[in-house]
TORKOL-4160 file (C-alpha; in steps of 0.2 Angstrom, whole numbers, padded with zeros to 4 digits, m for minus):
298
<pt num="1" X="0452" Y="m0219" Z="0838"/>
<pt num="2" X="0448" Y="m0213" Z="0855"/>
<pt num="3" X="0439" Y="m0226" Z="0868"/>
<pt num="4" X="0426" Y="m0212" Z="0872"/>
<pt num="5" X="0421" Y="m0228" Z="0886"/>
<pt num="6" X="0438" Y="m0232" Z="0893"/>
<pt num="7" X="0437" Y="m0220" Z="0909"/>
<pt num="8" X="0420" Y="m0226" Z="0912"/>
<pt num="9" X="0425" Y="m0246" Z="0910"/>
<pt num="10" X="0443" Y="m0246" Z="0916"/>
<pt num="11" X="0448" Y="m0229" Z="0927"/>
<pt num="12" X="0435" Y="m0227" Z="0936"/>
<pt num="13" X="0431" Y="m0246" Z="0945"/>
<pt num="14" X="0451" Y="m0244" Z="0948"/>
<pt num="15" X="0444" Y="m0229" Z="0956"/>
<pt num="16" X="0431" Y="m0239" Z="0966"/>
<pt num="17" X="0444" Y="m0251" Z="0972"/>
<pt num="18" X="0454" Y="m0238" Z="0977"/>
<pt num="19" X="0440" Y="m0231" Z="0987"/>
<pt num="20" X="0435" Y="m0248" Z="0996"/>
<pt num="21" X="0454" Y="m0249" Z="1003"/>
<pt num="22" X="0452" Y="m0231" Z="1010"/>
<pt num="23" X="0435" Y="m0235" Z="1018"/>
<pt num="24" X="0439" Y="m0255" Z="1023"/>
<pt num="25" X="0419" Y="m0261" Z="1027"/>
<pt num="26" X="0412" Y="m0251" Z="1013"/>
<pt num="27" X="0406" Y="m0254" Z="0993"/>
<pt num="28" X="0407" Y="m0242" Z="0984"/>
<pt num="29" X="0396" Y="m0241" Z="0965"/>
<pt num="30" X="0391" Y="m0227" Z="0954"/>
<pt num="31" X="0374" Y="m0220" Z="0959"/>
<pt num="32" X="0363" Y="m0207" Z="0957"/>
<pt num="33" X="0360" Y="m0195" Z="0975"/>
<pt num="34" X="0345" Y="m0185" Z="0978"/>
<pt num="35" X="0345" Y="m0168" Z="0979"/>
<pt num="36" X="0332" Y="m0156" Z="0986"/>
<pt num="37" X="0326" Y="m0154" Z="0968"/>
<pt num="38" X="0330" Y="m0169" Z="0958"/>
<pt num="39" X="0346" Y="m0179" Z="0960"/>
<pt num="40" X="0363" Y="m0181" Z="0952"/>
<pt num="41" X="0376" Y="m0196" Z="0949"/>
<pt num="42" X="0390" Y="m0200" Z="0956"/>
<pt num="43" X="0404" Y="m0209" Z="0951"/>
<pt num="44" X="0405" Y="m0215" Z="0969"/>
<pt num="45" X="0394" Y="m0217" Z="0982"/>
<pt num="46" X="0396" Y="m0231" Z="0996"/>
<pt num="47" X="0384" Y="m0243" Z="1001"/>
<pt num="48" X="0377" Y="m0234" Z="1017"/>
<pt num="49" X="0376" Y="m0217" Z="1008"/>
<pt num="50" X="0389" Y="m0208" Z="1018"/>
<pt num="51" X="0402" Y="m0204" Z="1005"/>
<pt num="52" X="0402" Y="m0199" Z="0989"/>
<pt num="53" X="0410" Y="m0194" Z="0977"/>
<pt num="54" X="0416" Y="m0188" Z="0958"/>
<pt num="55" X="0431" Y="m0193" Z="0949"/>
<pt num="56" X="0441" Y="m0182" Z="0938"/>
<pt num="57" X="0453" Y="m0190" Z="0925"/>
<pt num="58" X="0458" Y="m0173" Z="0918"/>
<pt num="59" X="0476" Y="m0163" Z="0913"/>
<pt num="60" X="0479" Y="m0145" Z="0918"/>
<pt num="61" X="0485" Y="m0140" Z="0899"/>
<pt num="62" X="0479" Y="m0141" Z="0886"/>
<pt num="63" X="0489" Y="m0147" Z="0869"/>
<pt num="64" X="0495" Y="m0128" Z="0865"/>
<pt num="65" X="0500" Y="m0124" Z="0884"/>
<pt num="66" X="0483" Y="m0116" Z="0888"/>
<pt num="67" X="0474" Y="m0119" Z="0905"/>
<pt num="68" X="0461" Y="m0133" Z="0903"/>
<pt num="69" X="0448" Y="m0123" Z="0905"/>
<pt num="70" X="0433" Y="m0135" Z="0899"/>
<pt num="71" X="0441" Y="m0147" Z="0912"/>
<pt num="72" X="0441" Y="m0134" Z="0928"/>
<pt num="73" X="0424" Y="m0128" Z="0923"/>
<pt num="74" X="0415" Y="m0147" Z="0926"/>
<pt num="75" X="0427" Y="m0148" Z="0941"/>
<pt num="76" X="0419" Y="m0134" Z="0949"/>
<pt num="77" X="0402" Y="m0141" Z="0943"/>
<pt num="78" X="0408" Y="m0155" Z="0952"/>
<pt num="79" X="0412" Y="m0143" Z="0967"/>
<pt num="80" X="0396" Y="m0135" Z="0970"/>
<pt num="81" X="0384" Y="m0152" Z="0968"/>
<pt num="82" X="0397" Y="m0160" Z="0982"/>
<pt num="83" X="0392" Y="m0144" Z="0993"/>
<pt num="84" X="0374" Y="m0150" Z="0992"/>
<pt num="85" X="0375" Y="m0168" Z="0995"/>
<pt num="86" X="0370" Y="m0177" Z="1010"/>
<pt num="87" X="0384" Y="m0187" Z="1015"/>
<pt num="88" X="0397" Y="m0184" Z="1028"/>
<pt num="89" X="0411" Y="m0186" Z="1016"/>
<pt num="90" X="0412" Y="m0178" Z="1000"/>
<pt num="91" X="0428" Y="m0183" Z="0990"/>
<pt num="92" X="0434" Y="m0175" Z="0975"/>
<pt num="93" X="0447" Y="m0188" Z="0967"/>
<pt num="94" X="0459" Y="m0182" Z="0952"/>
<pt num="95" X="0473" Y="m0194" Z="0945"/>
<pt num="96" X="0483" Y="m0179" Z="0940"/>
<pt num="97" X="0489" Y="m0169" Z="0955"/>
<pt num="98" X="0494" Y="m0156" Z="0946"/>
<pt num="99" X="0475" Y="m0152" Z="0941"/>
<pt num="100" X="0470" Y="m0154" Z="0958"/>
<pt num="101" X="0480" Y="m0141" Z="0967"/>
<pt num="102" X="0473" Y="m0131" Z="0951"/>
<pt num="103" X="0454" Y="m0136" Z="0956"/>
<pt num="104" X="0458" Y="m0132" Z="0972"/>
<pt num="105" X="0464" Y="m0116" Z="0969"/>
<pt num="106" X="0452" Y="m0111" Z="0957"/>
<pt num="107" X="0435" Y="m0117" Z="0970"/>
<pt num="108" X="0443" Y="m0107" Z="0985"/>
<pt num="109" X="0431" Y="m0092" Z="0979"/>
<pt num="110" X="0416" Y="m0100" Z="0985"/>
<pt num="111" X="0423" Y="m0113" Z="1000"/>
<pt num="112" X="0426" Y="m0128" Z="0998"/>
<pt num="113" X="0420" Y="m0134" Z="1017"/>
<pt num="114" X="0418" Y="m0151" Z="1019"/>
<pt num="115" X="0426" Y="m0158" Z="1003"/>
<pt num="116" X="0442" Y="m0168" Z="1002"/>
<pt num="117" X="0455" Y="m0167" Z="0987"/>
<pt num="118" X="0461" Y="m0181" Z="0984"/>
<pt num="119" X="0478" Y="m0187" Z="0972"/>
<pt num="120" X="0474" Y="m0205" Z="0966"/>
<pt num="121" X="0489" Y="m0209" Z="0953"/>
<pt num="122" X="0488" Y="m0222" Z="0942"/>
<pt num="123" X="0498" Y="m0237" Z="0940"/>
<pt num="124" X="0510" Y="m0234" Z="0926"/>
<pt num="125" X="0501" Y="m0244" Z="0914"/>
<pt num="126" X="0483" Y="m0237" Z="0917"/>
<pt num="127" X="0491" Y="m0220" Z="0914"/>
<pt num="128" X="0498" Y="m0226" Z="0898"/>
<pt num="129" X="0484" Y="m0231" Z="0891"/>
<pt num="130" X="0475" Y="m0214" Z="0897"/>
<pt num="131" X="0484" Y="m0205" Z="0890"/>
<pt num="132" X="0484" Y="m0211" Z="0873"/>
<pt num="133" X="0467" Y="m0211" Z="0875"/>
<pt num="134" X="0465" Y="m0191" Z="0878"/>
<pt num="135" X="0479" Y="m0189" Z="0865"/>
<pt num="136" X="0468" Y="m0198" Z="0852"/>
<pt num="137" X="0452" Y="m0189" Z="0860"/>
<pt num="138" X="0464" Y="m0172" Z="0860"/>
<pt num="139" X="0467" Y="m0178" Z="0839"/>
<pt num="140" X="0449" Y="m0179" Z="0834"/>
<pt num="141" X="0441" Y="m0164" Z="0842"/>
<pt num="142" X="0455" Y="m0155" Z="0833"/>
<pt num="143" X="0451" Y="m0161" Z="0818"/>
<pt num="144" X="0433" Y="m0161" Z="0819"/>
<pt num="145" X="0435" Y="m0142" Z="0823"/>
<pt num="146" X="0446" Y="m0138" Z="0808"/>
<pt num="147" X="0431" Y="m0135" Z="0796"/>
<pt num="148" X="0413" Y="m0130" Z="0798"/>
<pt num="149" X="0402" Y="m0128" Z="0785"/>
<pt num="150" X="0393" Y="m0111" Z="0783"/>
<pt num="151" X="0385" Y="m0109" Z="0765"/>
<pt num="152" X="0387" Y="m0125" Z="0758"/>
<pt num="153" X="0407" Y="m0118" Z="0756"/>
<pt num="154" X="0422" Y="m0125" Z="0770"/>
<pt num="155" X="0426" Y="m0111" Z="0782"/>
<pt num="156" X="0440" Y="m0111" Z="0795"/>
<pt num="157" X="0434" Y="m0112" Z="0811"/>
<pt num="158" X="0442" Y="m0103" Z="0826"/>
<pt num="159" X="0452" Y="m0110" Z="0839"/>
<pt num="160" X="0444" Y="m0114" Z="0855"/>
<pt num="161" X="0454" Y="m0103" Z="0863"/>
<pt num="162" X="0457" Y="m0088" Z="0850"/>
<pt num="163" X="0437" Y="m0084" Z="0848"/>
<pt num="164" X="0434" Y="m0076" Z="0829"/>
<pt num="165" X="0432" Y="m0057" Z="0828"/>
<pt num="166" X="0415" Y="m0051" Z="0835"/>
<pt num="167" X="0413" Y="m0063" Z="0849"/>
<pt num="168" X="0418" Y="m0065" Z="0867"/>
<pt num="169" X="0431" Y="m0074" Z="0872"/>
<pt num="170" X="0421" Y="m0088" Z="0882"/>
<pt num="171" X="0422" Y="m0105" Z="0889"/>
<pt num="172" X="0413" Y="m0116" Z="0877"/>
<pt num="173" X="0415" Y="m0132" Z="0868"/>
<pt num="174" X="0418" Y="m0128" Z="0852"/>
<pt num="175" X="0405" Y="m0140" Z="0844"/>
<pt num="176" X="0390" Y="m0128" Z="0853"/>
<pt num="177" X="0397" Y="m0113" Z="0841"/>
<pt num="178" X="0396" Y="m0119" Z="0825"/>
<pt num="179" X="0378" Y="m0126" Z="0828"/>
<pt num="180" X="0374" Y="m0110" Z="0836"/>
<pt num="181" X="0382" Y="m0101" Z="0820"/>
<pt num="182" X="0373" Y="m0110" Z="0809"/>
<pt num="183" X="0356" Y="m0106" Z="0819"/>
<pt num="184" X="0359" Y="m0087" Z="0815"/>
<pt num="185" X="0361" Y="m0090" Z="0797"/>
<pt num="186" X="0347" Y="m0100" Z="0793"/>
<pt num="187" X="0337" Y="m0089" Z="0805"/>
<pt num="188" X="0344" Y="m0071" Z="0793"/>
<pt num="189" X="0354" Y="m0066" Z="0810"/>
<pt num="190" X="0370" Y="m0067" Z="0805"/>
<pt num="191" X="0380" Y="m0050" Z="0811"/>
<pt num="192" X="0396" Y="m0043" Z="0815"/>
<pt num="193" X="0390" Y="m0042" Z="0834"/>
<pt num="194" X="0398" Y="m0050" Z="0849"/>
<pt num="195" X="0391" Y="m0070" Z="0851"/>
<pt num="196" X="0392" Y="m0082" Z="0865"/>
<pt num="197" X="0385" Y="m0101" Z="0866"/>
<pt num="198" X="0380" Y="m0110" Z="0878"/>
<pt num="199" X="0374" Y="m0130" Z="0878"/>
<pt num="200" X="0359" Y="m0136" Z="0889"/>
<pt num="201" X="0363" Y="m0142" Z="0905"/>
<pt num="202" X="0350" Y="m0156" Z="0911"/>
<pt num="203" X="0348" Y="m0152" Z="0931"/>
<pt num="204" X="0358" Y="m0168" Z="0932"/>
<pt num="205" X="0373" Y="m0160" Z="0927"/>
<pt num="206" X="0368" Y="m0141" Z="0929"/>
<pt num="207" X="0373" Y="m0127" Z="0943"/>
<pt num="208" X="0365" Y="m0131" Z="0958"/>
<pt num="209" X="0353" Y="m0143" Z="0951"/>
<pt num="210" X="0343" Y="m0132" Z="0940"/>
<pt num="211" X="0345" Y="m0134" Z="0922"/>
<pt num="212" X="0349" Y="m0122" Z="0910"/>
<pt num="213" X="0362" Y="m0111" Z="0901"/>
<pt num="214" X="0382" Y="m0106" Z="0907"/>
<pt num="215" X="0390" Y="m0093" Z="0899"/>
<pt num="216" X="0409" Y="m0087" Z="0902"/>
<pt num="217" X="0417" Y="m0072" Z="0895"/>
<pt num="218" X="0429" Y="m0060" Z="0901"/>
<pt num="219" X="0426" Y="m0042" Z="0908"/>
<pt num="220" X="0439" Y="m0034" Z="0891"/>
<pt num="221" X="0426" Y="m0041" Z="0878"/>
<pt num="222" X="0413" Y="m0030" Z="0888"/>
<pt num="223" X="0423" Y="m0015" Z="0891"/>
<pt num="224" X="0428" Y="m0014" Z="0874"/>
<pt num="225" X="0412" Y="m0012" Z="0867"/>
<pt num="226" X="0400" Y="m0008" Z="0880"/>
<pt num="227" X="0388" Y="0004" Z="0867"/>
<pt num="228" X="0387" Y="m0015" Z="0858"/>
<pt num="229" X="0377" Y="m0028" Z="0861"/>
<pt num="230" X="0381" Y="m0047" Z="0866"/>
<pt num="231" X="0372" Y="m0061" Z="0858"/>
<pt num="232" X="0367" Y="m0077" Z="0869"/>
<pt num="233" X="0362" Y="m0094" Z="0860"/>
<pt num="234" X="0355" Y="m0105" Z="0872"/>
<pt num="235" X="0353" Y="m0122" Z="0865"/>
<pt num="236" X="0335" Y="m0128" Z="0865"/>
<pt num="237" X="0340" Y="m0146" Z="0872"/>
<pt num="238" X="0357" Y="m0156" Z="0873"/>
<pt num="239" X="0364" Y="m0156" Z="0854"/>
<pt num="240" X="0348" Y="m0147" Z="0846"/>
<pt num="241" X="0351" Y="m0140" Z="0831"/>
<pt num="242" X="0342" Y="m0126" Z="0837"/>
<pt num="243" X="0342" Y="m0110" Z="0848"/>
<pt num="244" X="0335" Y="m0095" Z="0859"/>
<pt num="245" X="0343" Y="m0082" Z="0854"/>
<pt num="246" X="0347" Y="m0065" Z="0869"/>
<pt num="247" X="0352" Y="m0049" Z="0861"/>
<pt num="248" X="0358" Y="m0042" Z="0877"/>
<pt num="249" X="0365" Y="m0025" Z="0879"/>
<pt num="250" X="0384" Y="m0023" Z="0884"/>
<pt num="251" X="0381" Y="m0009" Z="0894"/>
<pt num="252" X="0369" Y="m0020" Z="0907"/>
<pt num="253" X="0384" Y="m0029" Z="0912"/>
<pt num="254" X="0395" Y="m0012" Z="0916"/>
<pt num="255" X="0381" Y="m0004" Z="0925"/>
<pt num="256" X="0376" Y="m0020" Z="0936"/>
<pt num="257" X="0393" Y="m0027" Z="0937"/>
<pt num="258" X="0391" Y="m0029" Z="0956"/>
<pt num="259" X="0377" Y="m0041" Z="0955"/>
<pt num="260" X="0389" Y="m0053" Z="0943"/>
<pt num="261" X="0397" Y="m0067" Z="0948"/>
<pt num="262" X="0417" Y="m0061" Z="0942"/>
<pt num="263" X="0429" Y="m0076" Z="0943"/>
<pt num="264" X="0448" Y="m0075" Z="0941"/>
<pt num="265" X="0452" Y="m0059" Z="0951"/>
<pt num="266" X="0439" Y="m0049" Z="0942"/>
<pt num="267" X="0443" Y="m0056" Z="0922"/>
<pt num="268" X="0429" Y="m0066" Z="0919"/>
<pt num="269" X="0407" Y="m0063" Z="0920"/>
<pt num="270" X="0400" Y="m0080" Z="0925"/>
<pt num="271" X="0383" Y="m0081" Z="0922"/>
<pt num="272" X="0372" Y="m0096" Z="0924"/>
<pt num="273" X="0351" Y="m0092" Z="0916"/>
<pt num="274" X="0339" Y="m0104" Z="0923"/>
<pt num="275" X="0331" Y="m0114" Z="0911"/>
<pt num="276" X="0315" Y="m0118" Z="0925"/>
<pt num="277" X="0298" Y="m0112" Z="0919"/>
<pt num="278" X="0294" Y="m0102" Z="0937"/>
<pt num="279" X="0312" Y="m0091" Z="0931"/>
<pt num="280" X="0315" Y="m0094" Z="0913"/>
<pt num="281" X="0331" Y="m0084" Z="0907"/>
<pt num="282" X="0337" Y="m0078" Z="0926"/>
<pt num="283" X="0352" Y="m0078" Z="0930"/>
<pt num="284" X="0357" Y="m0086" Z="0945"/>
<pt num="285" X="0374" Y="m0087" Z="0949"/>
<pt num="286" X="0376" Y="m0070" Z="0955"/>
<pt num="287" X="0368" Y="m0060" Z="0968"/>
<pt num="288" X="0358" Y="m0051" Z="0958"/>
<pt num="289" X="0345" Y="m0062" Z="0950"/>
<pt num="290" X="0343" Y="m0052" Z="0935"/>
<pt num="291" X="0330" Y="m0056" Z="0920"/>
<pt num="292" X="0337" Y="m0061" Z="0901"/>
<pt num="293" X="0321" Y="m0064" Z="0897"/>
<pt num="294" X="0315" Y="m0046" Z="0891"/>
<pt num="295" X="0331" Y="m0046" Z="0881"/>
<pt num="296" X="0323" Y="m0064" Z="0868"/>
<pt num="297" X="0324" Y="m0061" Z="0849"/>
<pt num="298" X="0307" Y="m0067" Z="0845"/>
């Protein structure tokens, strides 16, 4: 069984120390920063506040030889909150170099001014024991996402990667869809339509502090149905069973595709709706600051 606190008690003080060589003088402890609206934790931040920052203990593939794409996405979480801190050094530390020229890659879109990547390895043993730790991690998500019940019958679920007919290929854990899923039926909204799911993002953890919903999809899943309709299940609050529910129509992302924000050379809409009460349902990460709200299912 995984040691979902292993990373927390053993990587990242190794981390820490690691830190406390670079910057002789300095202690460094994991601490929230304020923001100009709320504040966020770091894994890192020294005793005089003038660095900070996150840790990332992730691999660029996944087990089938796919991108780690739940990985990159917190990494360039992690990336936009490090652009708003106040410190004069804003370190971005990966013990798998490999991911961090990935990361690096992936967050040139947006700049990436002022913040350091840096390659930590761990010492051989450390990286044994993490990696039988996100192997045995790796293990039981697989196994918790073979079956989902719908019915009160077992149904195969689909792969994290390979989305089920009717949906849009998105970046999503795969423990938001089946709740989402289940939502639909109990609500009598089951359909053959496209689906996407998002989980609640506190503004601790959200797009530039402000919590709400991330949606990612690719440009095809648009294209190919643009007289359809995509539906949106935002989760109400972190691992709520229930949902608001978006009926959006397809051809709103075709005809203000420009107000998008389109990552990976024009394959994928990322969309980020606020979830604050002065701009319920807008989205945000583009330039277009378009409302969903019109488009709730009541």
């Amino acid at each position: 069984m995984a040691d979902t606190t292993f990373i927390k008690r053993v990587i990242e003080p190794h981390l820490r120390r690691r830190l406390e060589s670079r910057f002789p003088g300095r202690v460094f402890q994991e601490r929230s920063v304020p923001l100009s609206k709320g504040s966020f934790k770091c894994d890192a931040v020294s005793d005089d506040g003038s660095i900070v920052a996150f840790f990332l203990c992730n691999r660029p593939k996944t087990a089938t030889g796919h991108e780690n794409s739940g990985g990159i996405k917190k990494a360039l979480d992690d990336v936009h909150v490090l652009k708003l801190l106040p410190a004069s050094t804003r370190l971005l530390v990966c013990t798998d170099d490999d991911f961090r020229q990935l990361v690096m890659k992936r967050s040139k879109r947006f700049g990436t001014d002022g913040i350091e990547f840096l390659h930590y390895p761990l010492p051989a043993d450390l990286q044994s024991q993490l990696n039988d730790n996100l192997d045995a991690s790796r293990r039981e998500q697989r196994n918790r996402n073979d079956y989902l019940v719908v019915a009160g019958t077992l149904a195969s679920a689909p792969s994290p990667n390979e989305p089920a007919a009717g949906e849009a290929r998105e970046l999503v854990p795969m423990k938001t869809r089946p709740r989402g899923l289940e939502w639909l039926r109990k609500n009598g909204r089951s359909s053959d339509e496209r689906k996407t799911f998002s989980k609640f993002y506190p503004a601790d953890q959200a797009f530039l502090g402000t919590p709400g919903w991330w949606f990612e999809f690719t440009t095809t899943s648009v294209t190919q149905d643009h007289l359809g309709f995509l539906n949106m299940l935002c989760e109400v609050a972190p691992m709520s069973s229930e949902f608001h529910h978006l009926r959006v129509p397809m051809d709103l992302f075709v005809r203000r595709k420009a107000e998008f924000k389109i990552r990976d050379q024009g394959h994928i809409f990322t969309l980020y709706l606020s979830a604050d009460e002065s701009r319920h349902f807008r989205e945000i990460a583009g330039s277009g600051s378009i409302e969903f709200g019109p488009f709730r299912v009541d």
